[in-house]
mmCIF file of the N, C-alpha and C atoms, coordinates in Angstrom:
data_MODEL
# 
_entry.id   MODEL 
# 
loop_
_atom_site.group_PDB 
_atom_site.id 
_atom_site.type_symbol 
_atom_site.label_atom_id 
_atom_site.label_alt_id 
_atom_site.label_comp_id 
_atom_site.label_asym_id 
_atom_site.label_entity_id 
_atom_site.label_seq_id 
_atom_site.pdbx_PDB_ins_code 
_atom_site.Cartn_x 
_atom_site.Cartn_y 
_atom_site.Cartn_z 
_atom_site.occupancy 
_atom_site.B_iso_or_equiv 
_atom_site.pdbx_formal_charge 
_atom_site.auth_seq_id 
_atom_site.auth_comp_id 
_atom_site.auth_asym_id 
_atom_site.auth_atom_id 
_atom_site.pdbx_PDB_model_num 
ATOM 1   N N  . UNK A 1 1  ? 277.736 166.498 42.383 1.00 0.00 ? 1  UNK A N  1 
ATOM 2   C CA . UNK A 1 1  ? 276.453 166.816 43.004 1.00 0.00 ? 1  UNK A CA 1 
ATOM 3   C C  . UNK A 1 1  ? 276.215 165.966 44.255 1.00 0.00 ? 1  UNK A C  1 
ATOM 4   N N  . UNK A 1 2  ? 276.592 164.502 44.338 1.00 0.00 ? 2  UNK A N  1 
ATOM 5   C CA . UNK A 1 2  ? 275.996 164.019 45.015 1.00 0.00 ? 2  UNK A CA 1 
ATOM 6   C C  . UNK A 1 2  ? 277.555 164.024 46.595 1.00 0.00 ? 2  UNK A C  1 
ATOM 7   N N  . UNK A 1 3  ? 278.102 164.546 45.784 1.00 0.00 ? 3  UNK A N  1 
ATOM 8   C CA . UNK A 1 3  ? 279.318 164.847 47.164 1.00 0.00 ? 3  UNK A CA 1 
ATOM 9   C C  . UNK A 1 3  ? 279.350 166.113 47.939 1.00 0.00 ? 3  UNK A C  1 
ATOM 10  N N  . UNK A 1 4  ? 278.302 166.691 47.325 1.00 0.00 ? 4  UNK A N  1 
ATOM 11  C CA . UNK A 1 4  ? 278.182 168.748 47.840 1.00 0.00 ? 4  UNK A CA 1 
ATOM 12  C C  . UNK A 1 4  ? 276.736 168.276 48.225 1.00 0.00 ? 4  UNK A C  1 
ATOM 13  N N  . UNK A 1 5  ? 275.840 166.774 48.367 1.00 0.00 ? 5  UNK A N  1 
ATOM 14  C CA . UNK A 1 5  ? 274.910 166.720 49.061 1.00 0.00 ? 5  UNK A CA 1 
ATOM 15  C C  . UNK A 1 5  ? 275.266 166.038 50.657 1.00 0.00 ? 5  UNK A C  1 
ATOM 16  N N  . UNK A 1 6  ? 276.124 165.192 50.587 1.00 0.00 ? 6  UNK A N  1 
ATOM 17  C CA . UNK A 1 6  ? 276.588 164.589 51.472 1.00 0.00 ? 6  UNK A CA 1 
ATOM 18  C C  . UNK A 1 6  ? 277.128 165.767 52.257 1.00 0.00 ? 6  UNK A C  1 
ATOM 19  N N  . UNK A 1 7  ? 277.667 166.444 51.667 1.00 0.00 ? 7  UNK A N  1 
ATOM 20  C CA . UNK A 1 7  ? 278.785 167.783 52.446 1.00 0.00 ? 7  UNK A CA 1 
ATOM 21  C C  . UNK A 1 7  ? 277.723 168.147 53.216 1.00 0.00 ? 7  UNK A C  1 
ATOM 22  N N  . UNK A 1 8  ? 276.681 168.450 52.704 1.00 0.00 ? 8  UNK A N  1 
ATOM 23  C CA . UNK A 1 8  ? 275.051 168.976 53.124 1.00 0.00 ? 8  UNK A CA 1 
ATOM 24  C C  . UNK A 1 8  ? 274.976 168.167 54.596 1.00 0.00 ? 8  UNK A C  1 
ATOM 25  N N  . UNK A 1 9  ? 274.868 167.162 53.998 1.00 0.00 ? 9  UNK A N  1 
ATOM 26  C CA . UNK A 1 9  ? 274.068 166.114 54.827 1.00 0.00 ? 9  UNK A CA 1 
ATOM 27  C C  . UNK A 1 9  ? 274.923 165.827 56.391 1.00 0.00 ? 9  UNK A C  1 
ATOM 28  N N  . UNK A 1 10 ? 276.077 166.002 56.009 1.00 0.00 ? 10 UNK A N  1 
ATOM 29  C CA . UNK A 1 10 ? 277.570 165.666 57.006 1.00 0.00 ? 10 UNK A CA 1 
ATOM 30  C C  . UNK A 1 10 ? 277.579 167.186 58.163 1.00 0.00 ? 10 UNK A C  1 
ATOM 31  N N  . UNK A 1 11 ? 277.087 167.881 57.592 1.00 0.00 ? 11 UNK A N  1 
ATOM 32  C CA . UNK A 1 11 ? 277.420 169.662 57.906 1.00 0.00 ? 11 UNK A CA 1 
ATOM 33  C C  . UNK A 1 11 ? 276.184 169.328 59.279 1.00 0.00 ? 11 UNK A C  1 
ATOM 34  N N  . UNK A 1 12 ? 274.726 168.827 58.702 1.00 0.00 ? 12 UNK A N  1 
ATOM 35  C CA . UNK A 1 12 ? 273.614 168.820 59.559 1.00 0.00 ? 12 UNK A CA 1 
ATOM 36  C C  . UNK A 1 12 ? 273.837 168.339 60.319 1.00 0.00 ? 12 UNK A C  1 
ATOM 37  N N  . UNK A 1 13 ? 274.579 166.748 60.359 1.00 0.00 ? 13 UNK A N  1 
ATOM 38  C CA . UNK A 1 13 ? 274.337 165.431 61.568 1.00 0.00 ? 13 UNK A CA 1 
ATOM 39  C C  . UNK A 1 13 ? 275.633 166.450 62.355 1.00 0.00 ? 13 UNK A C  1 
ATOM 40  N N  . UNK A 1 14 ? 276.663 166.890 62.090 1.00 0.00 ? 14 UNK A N  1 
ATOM 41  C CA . UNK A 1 14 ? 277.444 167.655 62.903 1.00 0.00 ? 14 UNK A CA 1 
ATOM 42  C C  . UNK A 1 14 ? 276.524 168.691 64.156 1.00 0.00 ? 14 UNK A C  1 
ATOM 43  N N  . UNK A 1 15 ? 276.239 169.280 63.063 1.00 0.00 ? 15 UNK A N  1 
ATOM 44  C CA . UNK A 1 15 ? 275.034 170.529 63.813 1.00 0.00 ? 15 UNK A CA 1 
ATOM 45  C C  . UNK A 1 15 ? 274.264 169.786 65.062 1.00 0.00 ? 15 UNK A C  1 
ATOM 46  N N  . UNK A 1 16 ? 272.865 169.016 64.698 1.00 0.00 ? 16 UNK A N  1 
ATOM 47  C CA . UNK A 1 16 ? 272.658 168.016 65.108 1.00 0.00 ? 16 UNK A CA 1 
ATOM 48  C C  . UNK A 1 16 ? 273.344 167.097 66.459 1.00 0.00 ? 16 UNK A C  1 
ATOM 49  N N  . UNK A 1 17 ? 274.527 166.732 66.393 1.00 0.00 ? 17 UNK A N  1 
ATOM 50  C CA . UNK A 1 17 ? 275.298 165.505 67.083 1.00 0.00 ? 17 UNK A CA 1 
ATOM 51  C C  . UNK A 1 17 ? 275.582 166.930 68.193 1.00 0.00 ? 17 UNK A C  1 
ATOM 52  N N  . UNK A 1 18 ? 276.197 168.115 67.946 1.00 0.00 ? 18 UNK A N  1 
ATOM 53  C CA . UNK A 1 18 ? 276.825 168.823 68.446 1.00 0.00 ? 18 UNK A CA 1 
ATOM 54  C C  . UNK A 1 18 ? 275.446 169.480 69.464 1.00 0.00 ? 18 UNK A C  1 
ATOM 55  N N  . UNK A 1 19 ? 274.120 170.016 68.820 1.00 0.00 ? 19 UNK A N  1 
ATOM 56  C CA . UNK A 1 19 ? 273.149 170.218 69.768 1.00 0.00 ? 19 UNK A CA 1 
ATOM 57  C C  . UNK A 1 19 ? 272.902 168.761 70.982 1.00 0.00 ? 19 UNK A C  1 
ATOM 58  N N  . UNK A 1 20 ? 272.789 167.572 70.501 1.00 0.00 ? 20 UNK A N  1 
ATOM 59  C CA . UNK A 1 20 ? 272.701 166.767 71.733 1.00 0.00 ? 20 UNK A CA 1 
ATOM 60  C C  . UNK A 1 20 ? 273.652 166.553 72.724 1.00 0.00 ? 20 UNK A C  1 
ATOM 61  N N  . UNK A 1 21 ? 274.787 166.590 72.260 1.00 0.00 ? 21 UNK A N  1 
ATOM 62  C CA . UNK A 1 21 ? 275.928 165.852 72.951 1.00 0.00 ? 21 UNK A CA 1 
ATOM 63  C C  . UNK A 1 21 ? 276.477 167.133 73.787 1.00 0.00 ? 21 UNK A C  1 
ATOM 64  N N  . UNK A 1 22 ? 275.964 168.373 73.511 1.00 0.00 ? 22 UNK A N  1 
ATOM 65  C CA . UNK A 1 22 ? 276.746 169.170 74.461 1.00 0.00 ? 22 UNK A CA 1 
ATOM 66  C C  . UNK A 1 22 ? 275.578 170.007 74.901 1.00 0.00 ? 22 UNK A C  1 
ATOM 67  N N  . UNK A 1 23 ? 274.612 169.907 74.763 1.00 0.00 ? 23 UNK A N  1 
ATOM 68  C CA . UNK A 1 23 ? 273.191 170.661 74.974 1.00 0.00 ? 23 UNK A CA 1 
ATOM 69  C C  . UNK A 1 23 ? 272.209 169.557 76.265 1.00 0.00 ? 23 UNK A C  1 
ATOM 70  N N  . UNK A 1 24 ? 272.136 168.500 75.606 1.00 0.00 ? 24 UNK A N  1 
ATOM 71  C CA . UNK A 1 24 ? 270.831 167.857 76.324 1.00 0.00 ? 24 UNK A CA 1 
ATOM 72  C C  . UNK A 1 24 ? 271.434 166.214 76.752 1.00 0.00 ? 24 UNK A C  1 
ATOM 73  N N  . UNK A 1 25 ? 272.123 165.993 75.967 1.00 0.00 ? 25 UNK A N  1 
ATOM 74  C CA . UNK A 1 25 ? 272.697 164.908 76.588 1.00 0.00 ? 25 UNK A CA 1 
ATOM 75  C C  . UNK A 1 25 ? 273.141 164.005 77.751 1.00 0.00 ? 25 UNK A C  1 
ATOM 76  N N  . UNK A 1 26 ? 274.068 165.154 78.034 1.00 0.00 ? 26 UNK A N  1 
ATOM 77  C CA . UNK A 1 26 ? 274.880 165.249 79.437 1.00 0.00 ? 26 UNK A CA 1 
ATOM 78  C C  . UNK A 1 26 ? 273.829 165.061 80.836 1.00 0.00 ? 26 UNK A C  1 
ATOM 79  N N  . UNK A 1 27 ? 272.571 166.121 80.390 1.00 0.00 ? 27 UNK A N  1 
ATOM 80  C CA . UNK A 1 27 ? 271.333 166.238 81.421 1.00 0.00 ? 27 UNK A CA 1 
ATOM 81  C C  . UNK A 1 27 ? 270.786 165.087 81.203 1.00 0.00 ? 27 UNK A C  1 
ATOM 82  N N  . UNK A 1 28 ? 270.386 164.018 80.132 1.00 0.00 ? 28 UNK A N  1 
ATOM 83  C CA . UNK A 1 28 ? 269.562 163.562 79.841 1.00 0.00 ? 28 UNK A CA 1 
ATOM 84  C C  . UNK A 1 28 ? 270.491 162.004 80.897 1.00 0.00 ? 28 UNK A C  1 
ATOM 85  N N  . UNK A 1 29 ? 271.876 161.916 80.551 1.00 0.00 ? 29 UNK A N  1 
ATOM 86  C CA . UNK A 1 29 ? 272.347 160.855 80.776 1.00 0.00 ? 29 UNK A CA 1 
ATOM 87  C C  . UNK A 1 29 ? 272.675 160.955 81.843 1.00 0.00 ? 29 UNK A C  1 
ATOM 88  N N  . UNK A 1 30 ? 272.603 161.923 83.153 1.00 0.00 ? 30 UNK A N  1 
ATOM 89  C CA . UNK A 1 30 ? 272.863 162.183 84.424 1.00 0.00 ? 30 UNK A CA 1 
ATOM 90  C C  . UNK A 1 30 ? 271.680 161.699 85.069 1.00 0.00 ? 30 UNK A C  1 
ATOM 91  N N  . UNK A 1 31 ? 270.861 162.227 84.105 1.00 0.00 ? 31 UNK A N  1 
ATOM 92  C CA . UNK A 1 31 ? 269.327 161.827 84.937 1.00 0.00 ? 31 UNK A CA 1 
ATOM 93  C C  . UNK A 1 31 ? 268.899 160.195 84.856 1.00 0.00 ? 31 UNK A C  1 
ATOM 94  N N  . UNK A 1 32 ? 268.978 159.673 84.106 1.00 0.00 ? 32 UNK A N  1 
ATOM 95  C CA . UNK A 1 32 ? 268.916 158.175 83.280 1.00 0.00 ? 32 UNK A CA 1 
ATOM 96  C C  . UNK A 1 32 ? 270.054 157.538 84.624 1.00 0.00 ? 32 UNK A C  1 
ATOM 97  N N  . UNK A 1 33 ? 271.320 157.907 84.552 1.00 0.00 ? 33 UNK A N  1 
ATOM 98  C CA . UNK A 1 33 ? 272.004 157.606 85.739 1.00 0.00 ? 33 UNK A CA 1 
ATOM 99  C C  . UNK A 1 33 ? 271.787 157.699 86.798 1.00 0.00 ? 33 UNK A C  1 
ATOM 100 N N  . UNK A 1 34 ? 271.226 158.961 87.313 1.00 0.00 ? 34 UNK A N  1 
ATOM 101 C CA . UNK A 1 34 ? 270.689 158.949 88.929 1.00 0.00 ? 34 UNK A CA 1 
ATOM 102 C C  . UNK A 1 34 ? 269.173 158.224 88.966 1.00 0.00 ? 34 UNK A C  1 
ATOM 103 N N  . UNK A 1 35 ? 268.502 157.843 88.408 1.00 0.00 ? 35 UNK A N  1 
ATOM 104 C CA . UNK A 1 35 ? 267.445 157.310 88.747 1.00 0.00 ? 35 UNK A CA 1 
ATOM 105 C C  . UNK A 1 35 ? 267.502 155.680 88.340 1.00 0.00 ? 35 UNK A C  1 
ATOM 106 N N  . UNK A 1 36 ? 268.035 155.248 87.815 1.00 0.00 ? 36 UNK A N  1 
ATOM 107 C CA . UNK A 1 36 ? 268.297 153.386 87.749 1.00 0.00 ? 36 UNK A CA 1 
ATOM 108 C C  . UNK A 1 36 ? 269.657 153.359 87.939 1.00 0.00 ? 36 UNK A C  1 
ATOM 109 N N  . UNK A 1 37 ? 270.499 154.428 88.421 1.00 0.00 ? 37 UNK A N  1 
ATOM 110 C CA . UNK A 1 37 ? 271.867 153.680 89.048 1.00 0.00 ? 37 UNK A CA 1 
ATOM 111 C C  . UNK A 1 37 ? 272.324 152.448 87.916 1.00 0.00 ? 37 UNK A C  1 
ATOM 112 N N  . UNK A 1 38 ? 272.259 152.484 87.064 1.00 0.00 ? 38 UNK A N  1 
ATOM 113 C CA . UNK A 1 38 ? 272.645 151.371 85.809 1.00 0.00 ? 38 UNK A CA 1 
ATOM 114 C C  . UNK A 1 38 ? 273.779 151.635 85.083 1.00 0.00 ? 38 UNK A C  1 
ATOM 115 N N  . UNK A 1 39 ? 275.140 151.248 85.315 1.00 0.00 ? 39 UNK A N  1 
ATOM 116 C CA . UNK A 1 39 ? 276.273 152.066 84.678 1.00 0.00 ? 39 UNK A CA 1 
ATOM 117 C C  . UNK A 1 39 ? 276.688 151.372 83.267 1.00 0.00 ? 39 UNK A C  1 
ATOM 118 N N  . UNK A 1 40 ? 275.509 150.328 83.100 1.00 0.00 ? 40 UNK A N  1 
ATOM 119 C CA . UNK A 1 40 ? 275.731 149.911 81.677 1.00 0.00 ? 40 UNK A CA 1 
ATOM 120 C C  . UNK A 1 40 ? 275.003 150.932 80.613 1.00 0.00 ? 40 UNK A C  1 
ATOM 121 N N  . UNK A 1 41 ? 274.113 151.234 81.143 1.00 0.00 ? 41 UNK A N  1 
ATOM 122 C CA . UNK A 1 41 ? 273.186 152.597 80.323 1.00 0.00 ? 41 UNK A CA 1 
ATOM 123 C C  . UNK A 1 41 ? 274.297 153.971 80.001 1.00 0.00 ? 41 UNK A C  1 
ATOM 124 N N  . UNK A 1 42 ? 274.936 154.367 81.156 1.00 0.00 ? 42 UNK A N  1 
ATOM 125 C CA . UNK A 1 42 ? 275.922 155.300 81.447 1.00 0.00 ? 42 UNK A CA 1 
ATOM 126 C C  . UNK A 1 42 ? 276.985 154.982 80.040 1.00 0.00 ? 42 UNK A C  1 
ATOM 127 N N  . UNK A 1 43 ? 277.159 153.470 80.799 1.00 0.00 ? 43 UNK A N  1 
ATOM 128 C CA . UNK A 1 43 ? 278.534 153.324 79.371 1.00 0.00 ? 43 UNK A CA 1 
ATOM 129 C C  . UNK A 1 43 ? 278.282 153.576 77.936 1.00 0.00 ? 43 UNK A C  1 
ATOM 130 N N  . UNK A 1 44 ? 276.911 152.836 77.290 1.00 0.00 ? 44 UNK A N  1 
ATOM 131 C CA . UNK A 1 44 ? 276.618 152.906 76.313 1.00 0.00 ? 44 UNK A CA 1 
ATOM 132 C C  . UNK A 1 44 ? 276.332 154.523 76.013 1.00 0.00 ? 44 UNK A C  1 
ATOM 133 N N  . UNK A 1 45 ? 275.791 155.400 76.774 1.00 0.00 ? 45 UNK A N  1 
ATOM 134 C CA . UNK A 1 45 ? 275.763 156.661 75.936 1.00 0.00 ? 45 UNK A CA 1 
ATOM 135 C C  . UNK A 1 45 ? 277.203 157.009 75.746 1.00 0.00 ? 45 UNK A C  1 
ATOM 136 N N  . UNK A 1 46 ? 278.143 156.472 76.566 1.00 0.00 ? 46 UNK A N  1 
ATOM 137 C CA . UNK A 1 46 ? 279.372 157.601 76.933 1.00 0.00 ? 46 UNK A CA 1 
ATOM 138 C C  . UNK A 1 46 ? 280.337 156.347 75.528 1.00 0.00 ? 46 UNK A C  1 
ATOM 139 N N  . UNK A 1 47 ? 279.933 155.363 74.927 1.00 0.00 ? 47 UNK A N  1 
ATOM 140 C CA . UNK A 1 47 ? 280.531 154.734 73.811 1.00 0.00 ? 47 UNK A CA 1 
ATOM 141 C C  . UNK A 1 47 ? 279.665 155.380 72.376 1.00 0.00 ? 47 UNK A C  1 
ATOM 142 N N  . UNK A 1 48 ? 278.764 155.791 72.296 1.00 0.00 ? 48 UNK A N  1 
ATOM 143 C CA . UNK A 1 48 ? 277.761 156.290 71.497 1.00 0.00 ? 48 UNK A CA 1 
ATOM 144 C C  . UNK A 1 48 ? 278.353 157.623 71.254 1.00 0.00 ? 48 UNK A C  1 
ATOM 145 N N  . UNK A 1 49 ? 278.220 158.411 72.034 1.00 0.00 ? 49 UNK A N  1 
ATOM 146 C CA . UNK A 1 49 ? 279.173 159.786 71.963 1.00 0.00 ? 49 UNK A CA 1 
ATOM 147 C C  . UNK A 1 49 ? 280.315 159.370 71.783 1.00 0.00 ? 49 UNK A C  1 
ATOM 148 N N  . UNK A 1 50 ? 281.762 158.798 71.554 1.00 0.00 ? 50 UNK A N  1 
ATOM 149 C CA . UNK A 1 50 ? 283.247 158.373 71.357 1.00 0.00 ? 50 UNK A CA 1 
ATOM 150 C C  . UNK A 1 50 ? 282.762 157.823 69.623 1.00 0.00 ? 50 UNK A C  1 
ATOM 151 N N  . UNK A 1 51 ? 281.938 157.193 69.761 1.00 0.00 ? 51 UNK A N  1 
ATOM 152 C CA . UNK A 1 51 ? 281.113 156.716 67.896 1.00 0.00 ? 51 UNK A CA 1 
ATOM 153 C C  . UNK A 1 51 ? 281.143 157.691 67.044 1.00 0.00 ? 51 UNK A C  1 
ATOM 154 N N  . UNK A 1 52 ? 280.459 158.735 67.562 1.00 0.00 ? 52 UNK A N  1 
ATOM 155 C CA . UNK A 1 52 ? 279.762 159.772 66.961 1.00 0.00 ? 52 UNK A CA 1 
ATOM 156 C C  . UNK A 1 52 ? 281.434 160.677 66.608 1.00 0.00 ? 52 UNK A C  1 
ATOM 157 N N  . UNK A 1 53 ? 282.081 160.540 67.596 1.00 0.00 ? 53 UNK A N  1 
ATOM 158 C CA . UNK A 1 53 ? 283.093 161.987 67.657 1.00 0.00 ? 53 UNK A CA 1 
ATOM 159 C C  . UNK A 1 53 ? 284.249 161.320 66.483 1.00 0.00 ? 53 UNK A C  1 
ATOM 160 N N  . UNK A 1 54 ? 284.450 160.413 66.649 1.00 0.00 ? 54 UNK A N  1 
ATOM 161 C CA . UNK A 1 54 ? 285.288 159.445 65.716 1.00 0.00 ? 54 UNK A CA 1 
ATOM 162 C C  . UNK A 1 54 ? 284.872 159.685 63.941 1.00 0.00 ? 54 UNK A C  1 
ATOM 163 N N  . UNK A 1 55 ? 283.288 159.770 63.872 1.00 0.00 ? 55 UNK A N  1 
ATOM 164 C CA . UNK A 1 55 ? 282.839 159.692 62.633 1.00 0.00 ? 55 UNK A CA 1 
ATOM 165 C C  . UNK A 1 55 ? 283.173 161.291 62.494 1.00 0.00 ? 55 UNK A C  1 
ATOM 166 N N  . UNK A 1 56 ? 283.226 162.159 62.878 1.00 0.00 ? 56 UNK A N  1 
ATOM 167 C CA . UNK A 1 56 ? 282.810 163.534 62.736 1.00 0.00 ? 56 UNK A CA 1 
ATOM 168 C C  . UNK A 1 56 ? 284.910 164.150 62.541 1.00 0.00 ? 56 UNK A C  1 
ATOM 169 N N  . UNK A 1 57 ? 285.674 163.654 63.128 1.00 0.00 ? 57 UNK A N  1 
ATOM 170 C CA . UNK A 1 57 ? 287.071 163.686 63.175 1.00 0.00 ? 57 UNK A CA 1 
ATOM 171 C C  . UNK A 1 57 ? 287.643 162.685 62.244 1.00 0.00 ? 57 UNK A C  1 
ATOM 172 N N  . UNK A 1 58 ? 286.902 161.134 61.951 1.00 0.00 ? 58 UNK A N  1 
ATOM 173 C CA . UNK A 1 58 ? 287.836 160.622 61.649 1.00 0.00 ? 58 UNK A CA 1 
ATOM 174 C C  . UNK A 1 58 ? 288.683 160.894 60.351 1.00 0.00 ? 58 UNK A C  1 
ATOM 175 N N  . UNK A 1 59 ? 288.474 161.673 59.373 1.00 0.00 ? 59 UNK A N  1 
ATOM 176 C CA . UNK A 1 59 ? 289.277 162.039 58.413 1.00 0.00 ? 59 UNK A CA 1 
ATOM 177 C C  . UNK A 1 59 ? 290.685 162.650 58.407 1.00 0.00 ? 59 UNK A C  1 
# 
């Protein structure tokens, strides 16, 4: 039961990870970039997304 909830739970943050990171993200972190020019902000989303893709593949 509690491994066909996780399956649940794993299925959503996919869904989820997959609406930000290829939907709003990209816009969100272009814009965040062109307006404070800050490429430490840049890095951290673009290590945050490599986090995310790792957890979602790493099996």
């Amino acid at each position: 039961m509690s491994e066909a909830k996780f399956s649940t739970i794993g299925r959503i943050f996919i869904l989820f990870h997959w609406i930000i990171s290829y939907k709003t993200l990209p816009v969100i972190s272009f814009q965040l970039f062109e307006k404070s020019s800050d490429i430490r902000l840049f890095t951290l989303i673009a290590e945050f997304m490599r986090a995310t893709e790792r957890i979602e593949f790493g099996r």
